[in-house]
Backbone bond lengths (Angstrom), bond angles and torsions (degrees), N, CA, C in turn:
res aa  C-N    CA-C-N  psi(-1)  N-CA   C-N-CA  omega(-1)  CA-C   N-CA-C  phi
1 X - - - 1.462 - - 1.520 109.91 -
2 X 1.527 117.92 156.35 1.230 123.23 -165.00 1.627 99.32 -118.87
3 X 1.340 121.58 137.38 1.068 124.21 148.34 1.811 153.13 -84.08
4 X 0.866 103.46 110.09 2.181 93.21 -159.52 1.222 107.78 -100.56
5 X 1.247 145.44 77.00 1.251 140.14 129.57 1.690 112.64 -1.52
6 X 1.534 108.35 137.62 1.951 103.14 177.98 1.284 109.50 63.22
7 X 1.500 127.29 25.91 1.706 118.74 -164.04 1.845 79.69 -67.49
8 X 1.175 137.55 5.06 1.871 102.64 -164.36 1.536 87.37 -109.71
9 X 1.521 128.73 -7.15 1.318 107.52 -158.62 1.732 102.21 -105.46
10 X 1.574 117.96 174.20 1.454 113.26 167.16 1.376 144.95 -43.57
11 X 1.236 113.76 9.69 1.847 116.00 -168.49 2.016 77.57 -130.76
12 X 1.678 114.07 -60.00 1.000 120.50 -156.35 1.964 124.57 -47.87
13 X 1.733 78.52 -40.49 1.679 116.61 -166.94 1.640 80.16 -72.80
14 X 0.935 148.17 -59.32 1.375 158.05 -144.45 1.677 102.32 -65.75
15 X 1.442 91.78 -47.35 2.129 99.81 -165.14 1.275 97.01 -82.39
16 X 1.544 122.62 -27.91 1.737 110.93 161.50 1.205 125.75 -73.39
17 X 1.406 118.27 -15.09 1.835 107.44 175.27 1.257 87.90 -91.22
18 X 1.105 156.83 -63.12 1.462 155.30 178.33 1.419 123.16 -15.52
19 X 1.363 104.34 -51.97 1.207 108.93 -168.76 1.748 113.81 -93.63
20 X 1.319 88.92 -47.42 1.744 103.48 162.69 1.697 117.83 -44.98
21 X 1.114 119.60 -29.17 1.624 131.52 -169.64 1.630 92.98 -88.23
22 X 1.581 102.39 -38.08 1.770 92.07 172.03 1.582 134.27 -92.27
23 X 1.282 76.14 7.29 1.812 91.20 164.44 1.541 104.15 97.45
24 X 0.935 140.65 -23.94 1.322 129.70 144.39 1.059 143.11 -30.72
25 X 1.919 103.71 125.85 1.583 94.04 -168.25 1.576 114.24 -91.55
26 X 0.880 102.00 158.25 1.893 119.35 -178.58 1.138 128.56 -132.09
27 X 1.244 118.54 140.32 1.568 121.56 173.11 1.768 95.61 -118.80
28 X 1.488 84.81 140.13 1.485 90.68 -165.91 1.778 105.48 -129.91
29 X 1.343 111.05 103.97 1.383 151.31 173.22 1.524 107.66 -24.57
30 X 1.562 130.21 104.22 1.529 103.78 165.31 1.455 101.53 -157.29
31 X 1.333 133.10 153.45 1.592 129.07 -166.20 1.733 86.22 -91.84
32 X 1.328 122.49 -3.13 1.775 113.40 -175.49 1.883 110.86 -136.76
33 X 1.551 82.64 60.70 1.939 76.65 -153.32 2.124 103.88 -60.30
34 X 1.365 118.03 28.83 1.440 103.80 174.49 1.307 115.42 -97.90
35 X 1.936 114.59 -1.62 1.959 151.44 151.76 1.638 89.01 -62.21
36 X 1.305 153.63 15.90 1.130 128.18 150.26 1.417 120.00 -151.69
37 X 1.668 99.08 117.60 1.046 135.67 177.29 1.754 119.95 -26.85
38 X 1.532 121.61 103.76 1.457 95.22 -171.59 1.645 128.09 -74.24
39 X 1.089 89.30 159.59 1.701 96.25 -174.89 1.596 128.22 -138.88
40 X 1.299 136.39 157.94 1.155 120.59 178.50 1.264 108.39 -80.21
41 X 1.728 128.98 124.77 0.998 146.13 142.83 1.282 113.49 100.56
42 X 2.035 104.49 33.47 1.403 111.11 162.68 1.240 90.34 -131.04
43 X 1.443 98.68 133.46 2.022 117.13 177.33 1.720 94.02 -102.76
44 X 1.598 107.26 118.91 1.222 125.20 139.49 1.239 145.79 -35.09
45 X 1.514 122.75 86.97 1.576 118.79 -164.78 1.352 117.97 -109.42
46 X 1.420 136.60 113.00 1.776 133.70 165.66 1.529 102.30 -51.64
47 X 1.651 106.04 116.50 1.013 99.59 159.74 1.446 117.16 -142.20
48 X 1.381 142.05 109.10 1.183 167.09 -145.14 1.657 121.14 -111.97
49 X 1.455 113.09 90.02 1.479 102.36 -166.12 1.752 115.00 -70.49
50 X 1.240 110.43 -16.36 1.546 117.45 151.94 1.789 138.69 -52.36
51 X 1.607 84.53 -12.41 1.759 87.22 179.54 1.895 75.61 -143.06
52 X 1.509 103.99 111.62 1.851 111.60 179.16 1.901 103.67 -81.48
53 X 1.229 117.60 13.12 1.468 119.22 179.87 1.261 106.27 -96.93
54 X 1.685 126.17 -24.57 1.384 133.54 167.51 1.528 113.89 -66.49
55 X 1.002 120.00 -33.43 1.387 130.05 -165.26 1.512 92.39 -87.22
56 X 1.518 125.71 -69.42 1.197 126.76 159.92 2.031 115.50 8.87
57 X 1.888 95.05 -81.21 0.922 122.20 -163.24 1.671 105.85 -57.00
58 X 1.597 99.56 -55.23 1.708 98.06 175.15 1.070 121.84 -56.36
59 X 0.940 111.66 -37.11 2.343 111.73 167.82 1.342 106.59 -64.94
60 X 1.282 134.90 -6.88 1.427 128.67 -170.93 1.915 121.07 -71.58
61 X 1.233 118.09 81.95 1.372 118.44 -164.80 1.640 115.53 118.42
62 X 1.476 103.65 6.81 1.225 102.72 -166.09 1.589 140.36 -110.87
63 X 1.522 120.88 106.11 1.272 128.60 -137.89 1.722 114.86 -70.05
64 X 1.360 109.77 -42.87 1.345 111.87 136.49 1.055 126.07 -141.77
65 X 1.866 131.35 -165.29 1.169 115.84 -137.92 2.037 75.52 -152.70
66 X 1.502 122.79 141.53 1.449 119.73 125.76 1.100 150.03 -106.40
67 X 1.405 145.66 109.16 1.036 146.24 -164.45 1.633 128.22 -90.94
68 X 1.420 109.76 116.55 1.281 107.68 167.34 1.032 105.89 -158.89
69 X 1.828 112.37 161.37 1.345 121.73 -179.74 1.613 104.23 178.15
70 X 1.573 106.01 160.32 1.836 92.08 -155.34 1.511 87.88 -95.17
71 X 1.297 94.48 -173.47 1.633 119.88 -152.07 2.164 89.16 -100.68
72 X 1.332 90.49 140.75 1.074 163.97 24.48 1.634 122.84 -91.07
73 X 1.336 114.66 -9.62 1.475 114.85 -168.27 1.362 121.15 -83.19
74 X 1.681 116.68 -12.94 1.167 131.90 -158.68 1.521 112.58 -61.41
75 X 1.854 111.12 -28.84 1.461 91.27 -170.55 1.808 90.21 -93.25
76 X 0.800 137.31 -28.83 1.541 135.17 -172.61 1.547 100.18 -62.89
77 X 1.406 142.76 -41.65 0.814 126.25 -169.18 1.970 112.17 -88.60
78 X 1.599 104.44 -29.83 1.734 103.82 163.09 1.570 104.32 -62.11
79 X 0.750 138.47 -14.87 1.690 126.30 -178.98 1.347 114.46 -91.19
80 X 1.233 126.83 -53.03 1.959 136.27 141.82 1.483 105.64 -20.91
81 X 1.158 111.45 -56.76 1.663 107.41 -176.18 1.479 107.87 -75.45
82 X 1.429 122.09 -62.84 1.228 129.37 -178.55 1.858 110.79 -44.42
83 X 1.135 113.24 -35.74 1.287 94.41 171.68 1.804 127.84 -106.84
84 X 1.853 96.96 -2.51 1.684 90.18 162.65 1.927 121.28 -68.18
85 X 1.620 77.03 -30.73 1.980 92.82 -179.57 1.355 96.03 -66.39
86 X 0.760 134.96 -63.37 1.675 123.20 -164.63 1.545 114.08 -53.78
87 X 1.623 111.32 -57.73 1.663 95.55 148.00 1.232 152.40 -51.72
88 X 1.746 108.74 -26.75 1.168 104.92 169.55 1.746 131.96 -80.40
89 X 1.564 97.67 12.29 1.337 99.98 -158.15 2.084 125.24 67.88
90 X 1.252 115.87 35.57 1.212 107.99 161.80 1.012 114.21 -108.20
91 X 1.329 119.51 156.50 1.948 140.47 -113.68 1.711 76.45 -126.97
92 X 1.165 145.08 -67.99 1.667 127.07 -158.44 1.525 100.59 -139.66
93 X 1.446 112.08 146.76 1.453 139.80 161.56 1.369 103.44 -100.34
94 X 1.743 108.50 134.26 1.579 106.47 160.53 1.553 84.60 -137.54
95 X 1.303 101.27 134.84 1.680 129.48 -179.00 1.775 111.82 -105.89
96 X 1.558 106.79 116.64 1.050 81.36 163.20 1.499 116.72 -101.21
97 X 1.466 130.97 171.04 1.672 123.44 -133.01 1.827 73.86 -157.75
98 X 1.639 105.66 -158.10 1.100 118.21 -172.52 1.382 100.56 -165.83
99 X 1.516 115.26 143.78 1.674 111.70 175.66 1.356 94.15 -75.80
100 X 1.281 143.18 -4.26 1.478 103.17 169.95 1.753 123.96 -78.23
101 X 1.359 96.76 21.00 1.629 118.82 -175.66 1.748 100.13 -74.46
102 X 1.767 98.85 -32.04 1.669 109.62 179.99 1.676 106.66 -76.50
103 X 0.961 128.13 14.29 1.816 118.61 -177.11 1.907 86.95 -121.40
104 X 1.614 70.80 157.50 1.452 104.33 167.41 1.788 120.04 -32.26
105 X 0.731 129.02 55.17 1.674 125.17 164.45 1.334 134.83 18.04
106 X 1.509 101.14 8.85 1.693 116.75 178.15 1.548 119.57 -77.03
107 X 1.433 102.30 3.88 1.818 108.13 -154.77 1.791 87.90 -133.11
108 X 1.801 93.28 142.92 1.413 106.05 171.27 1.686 106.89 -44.87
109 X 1.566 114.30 -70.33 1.366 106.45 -176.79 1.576 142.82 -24.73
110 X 1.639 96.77 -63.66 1.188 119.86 137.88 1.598 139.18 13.60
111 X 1.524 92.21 -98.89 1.293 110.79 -167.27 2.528 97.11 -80.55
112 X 1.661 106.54 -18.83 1.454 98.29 -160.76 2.002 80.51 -78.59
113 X 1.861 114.88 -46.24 1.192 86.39 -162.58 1.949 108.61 -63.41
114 X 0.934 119.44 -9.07 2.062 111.95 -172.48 1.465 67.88 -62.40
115 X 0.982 116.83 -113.37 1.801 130.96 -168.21 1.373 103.03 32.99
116 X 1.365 114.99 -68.04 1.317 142.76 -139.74 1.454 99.15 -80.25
117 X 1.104 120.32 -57.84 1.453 146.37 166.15 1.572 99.20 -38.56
118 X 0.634 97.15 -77.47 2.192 110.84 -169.41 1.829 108.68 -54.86
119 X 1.228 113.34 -17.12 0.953 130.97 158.72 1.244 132.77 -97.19
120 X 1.115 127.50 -4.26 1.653 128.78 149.94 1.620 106.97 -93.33
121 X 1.403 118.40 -45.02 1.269 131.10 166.32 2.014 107.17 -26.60
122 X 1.395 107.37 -65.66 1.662 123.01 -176.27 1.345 96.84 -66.84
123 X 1.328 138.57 -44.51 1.192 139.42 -155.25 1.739 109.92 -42.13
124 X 1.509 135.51 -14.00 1.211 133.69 -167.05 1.706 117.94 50.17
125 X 1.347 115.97 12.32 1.809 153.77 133.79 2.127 106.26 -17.18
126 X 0.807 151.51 160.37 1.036 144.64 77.88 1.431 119.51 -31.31
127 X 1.489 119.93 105.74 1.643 117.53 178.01 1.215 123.52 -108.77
128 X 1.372 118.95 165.29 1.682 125.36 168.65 1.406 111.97 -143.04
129 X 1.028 126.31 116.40 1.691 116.80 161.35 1.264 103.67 -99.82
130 X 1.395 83.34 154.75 1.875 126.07 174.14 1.677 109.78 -124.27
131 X 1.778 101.31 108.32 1.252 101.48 174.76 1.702 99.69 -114.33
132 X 1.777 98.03 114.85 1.219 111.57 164.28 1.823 132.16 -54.25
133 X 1.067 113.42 128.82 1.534 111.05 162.11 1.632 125.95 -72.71
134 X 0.873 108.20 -157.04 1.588 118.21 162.19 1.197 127.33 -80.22
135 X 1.391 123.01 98.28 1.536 129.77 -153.34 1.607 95.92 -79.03
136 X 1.735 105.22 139.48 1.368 125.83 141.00 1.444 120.69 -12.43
137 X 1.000 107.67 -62.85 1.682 134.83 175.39 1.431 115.24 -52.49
138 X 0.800 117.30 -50.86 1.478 112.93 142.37 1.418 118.88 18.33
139 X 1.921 92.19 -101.01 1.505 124.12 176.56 1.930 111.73 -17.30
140 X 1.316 105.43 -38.51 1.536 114.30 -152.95 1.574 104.84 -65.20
141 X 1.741 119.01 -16.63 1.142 117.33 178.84 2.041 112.95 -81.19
142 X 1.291 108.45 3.24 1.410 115.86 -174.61 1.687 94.94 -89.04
143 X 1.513 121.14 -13.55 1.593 112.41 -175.05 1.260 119.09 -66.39
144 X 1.262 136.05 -25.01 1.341 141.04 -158.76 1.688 86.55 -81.37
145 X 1.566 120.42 -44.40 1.624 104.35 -164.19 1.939 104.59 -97.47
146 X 1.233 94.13 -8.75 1.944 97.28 178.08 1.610 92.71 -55.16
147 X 1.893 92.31 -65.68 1.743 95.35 -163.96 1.796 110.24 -53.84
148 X 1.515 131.47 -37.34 1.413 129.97 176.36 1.083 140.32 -71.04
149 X 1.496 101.97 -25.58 1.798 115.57 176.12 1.322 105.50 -149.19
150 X 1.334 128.74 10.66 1.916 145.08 -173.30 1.608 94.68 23.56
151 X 1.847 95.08 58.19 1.455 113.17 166.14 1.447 116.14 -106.07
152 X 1.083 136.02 133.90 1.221 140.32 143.69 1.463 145.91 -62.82
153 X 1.201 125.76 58.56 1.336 132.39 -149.54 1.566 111.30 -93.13
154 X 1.520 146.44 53.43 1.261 129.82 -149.69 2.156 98.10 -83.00
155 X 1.207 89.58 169.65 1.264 94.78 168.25 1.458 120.94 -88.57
156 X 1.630 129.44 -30.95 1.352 119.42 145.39 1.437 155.36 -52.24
157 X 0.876 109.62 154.89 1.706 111.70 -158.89 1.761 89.03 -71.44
158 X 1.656 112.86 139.35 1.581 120.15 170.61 1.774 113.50 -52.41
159 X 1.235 102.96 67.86 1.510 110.75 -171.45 1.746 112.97 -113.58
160 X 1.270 126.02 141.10 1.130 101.75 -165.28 1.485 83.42 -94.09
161 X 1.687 97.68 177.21 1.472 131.84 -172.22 1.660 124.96 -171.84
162 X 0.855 110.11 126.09 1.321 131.16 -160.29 2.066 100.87 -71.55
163 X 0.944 123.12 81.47 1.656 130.54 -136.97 1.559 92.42 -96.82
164 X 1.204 126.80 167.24 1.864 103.73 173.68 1.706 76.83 -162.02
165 X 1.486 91.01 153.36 1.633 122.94 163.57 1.559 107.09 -67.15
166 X 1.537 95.37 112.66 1.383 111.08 169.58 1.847 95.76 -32.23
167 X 1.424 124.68 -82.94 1.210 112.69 -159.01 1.497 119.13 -59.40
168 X 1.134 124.99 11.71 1.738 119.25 171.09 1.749 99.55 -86.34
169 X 1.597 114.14 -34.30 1.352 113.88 172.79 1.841 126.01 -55.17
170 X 1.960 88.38 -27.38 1.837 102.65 -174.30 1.387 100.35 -80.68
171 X 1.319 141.06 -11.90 1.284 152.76 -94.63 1.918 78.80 -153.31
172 X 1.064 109.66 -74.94 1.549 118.31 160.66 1.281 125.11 -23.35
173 X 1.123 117.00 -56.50 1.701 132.37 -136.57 1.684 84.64 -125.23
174 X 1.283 107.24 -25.15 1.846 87.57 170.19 1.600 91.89 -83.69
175 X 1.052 130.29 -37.77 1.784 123.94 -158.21 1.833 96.96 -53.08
176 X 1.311 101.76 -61.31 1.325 126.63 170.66 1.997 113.81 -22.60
177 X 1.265 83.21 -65.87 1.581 96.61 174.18 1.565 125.57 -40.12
178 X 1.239 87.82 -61.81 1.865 110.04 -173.08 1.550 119.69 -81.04
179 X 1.413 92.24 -38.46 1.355 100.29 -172.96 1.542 122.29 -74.47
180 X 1.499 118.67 173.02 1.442 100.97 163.37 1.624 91.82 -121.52
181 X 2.333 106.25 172.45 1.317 96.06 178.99 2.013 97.58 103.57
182 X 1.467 106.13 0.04 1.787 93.69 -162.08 1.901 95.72 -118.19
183 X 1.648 108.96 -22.37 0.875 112.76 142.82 1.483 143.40 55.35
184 X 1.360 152.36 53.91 1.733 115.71 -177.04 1.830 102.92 74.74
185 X 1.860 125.11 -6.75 1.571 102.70 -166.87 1.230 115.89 -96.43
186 X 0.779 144.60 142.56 1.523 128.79 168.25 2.021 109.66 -99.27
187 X 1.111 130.60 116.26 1.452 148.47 -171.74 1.741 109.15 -101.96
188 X 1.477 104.21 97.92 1.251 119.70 158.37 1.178 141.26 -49.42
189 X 1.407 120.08 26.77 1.676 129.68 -155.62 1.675 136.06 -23.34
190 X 1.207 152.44 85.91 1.277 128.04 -170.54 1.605 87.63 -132.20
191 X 1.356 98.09 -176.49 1.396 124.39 -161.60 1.679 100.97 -93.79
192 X 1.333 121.32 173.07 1.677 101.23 -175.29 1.457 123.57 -111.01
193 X 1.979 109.90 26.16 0.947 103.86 164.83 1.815 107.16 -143.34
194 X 1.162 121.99 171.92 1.759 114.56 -178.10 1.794 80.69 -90.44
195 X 1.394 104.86 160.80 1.656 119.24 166.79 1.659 106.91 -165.00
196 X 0.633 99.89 143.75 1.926 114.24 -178.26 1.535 104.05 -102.96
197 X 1.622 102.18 145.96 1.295 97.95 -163.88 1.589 120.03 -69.83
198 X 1.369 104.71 11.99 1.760 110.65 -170.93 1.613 102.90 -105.26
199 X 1.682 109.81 -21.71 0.977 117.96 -162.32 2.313 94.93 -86.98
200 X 1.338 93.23 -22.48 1.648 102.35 175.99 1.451 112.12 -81.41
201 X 1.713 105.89 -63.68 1.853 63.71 158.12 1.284 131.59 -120.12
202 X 1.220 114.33 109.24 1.316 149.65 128.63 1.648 123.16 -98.54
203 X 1.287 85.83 -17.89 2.020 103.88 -157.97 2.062 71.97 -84.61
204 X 1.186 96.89 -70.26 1.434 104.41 179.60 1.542 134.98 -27.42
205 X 1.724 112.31 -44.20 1.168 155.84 170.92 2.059 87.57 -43.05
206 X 1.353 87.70 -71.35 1.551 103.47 -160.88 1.837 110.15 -67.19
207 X 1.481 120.22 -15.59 1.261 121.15 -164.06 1.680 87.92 -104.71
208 X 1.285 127.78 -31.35 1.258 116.71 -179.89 1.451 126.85 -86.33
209 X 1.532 113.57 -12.09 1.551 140.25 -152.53 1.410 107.62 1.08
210 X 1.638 72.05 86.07 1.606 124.87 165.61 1.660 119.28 -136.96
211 X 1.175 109.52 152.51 1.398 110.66 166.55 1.072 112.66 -107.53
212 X 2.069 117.67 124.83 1.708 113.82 -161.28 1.647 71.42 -122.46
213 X 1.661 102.08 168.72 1.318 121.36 177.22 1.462 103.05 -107.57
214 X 1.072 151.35 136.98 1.347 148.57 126.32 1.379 115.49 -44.11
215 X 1.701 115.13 126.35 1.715 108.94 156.99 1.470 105.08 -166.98
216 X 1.409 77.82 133.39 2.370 115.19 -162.74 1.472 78.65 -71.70
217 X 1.457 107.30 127.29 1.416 122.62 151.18 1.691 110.91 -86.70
218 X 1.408 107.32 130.38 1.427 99.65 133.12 1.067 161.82 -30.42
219 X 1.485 124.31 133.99 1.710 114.64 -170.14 1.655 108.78 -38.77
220 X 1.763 106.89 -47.53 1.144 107.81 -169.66 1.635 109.98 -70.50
221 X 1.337 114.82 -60.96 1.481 117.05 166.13 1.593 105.38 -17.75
222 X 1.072 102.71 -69.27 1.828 105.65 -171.16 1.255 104.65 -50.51
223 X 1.033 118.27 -51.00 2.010 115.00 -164.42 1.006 86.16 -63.59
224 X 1.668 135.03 -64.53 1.625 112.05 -150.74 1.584 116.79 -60.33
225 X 1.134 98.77 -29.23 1.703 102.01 -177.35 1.242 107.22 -92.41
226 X 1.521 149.61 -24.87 1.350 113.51 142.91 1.543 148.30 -74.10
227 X 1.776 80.62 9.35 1.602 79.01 173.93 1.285 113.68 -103.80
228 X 1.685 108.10 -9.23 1.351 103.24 161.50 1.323 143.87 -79.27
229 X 1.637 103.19 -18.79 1.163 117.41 155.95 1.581 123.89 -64.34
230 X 1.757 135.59 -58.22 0.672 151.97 179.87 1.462 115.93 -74.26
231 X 1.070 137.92 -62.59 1.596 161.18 -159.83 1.108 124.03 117.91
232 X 1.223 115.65 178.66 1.493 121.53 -177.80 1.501 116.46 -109.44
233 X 1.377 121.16 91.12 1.345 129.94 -142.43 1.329 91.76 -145.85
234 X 1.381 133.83 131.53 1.833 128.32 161.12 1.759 105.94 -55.19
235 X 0.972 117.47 -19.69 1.593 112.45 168.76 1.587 117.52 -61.22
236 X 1.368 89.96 -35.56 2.527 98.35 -168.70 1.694 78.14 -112.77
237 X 1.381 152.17 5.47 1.113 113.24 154.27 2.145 111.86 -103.92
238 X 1.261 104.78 7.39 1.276 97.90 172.83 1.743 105.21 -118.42
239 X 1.397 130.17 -0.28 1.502 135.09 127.72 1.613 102.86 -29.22
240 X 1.502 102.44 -84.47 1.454 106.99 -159.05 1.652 113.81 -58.66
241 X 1.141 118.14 -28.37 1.920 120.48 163.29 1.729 97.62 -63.20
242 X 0.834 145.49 -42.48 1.334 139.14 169.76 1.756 128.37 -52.15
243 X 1.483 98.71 -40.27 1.223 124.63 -166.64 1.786 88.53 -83.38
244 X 1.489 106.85 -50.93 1.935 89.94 -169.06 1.284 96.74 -103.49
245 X 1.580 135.47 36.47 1.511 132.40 170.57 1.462 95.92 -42.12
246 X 1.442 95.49 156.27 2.011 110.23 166.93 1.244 97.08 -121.75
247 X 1.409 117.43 160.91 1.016 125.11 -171.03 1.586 125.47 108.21
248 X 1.176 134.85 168.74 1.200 130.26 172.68 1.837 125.08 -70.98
249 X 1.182 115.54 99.93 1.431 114.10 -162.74 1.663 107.93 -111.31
250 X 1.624 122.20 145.30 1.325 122.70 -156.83 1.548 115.52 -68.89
251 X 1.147 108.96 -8.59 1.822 97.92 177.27 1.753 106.00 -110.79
252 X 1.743 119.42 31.11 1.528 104.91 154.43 0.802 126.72 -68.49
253 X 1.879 114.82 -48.18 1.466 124.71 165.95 1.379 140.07 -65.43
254 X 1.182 105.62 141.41 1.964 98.49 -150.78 1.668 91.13 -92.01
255 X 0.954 121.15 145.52 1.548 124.90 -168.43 1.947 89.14 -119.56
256 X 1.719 91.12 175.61 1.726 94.20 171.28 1.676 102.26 -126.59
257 X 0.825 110.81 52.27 1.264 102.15 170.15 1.568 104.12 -83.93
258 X 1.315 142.80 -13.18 1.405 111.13 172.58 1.300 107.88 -95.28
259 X 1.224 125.24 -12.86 1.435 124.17 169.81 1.837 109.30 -53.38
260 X 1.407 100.63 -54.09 1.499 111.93 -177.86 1.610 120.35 -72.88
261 X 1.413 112.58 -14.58 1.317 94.37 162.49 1.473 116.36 -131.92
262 X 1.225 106.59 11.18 1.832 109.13 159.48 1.108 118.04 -92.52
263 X 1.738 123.01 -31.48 1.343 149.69 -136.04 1.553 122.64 40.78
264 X 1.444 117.43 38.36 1.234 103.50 161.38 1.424 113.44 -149.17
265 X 1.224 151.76 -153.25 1.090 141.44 -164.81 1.654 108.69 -96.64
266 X 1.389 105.67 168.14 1.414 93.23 174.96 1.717 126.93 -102.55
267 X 1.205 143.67 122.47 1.508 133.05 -171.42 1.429 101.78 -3.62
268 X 1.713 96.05 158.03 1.382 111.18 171.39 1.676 92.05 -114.65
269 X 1.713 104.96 161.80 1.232 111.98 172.37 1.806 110.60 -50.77
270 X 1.560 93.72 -54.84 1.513 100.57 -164.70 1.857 100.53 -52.85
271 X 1.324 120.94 -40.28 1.723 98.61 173.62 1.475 111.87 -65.10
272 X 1.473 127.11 -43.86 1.309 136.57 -176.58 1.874 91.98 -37.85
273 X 1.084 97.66 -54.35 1.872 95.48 -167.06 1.025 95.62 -69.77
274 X 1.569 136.93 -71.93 1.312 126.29 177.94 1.541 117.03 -15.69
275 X 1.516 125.04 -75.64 1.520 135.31 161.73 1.781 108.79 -16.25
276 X 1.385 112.89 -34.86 1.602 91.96 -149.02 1.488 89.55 -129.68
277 X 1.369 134.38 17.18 1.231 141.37 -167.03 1.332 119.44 -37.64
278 X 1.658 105.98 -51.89 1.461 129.04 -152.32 1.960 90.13 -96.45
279 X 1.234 109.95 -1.24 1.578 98.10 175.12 1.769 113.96 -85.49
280 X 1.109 113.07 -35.01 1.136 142.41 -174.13 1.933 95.69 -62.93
281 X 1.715 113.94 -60.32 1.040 127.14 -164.45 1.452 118.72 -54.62
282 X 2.196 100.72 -39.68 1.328 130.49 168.81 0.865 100.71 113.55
283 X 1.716 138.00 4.41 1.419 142.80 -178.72 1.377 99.96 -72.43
284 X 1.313 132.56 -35.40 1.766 119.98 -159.55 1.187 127.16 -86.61
């Protein structure tokens, strides 16, 4: 049996239809398990990193395990896992991580996913990381102003980036799971082409047939509106220095790692939009 940590979120939700479709059974991890949908041959588990006897319990029988969860908690909660699995006798960890694990260590993200890493790494685990790019998913926060002014307003700088479908990442991290051969690797994930966010929608423009505008906010523009969205917290103002870094950052370049361990290419934006059309529209 497999364990999924995040079964409700986009990478998580992904390694349970994945794996479940391949007949594998799963217990699927959630502090609100009445957020998951029942299914044949995924068992529902409470698991609560505030009470470590829940977590305990969900590793109990369990052959491997995936771990994820966002930052700040991410390395505290790979180390809880990494060392119930090692007692409990489970056979592999697959982590998902983040290429911003590849930059300089000056940034919360940063320095929580190394943490995180070095701790499945020690775990005495069979391991795998998964360092995510810049998800597809993403995009979905541009719907509120497509549908109001079929504006495009992102908070990043018009930079390209090599963007990937959450599920080519689930797609990963299930291969990882089941398979043997995944090992000791660590997998750089990106999508298989660079695109700038002006250059998406247009892609967008054309999947909705609509005409959207592109428009580059300002540093300042940007701060006020993510801090109005988010708050004004040193947590969402050193996010957003991350989010409009300059410089050369690890998910522009489109890598092949899903080519090389799925063997086939990875989504294109234009299906990604296709897929999510009616979210954008407000129908979904």
């Amino acid at each position: 049996m497999i364990l999924v940590l995040g079964a409700t979120g986009n990478v998580g939700g992904g390694v349970v239809d994945l794996l479940r479709k391949e007949g594998v059974a799963i217990r699927a991890m959630t502090r609100d398990p009445a957020k998951i949908v029942p299914a044949e041959g995924v068992e529902v588990a409470l698991g609560d990193f505030r009470k470590p006897a829940t977590i305990a319990a969900a590793l109990d029988g369990i052959n491997a395990v995936f771990v994820m969860a966002p930052v700040p908690r991410v390395a505290d909660h790979a180390r809880v896992v990494a060392e119930m699995a090692r007692r409990g006798g489970t056979r592999r960890i697959v982590l998902l991580s983040s290429l911003s694990a590849e930059q300089v260590p000056d940034n919360t993200p940063t320095i929580q996913h190394r943490a995180a890493e070095e701790a499945v790494r020690q775990s005495g685990c069979e391991w795998t990381i998964v360092r995510g790019g810049q998800f597809m998913s993403n995009c979905l926060r541009w719907a509120a102003s497509i549908r109001s002014t079929r504006q495009v307003r992102p908070y990043v700088r018009n930079d390209a980036s090599a963007i990937i479908d959450p599920l080519d990442v689930s797609a990963v991290a299930a291969a990882a799971l089941t398979q043997p051969g995944h090992g000791g690797q660590i997998y750089g994930v990106t999508g298989g082409e660079s695109l700038t966010p002006e250059e998406c929608t247009r892609t967008l423009s054309r999947e909705l047939g609509i005409e959207l505008t592109y428009v580059e906010l300002s540093d300042e523009e940007a701060q006020s509106a993510y801090i109005g969205l988010f708050g004004d917290t040193a947590g969402v103002r050193e996010k957003l220095r991350t989010l409009r870094a300059r410089g050369v950052l690890p998910w522009q370049k489109a890598r092949t790692t899903v080519r090389d361990v799925l063997g086939r290419p990875p989504r294109t934006f234009a299906q990604w939009a296709a897929a999510n059309a009616e979210a954008f529209r407000g129908t979904a």
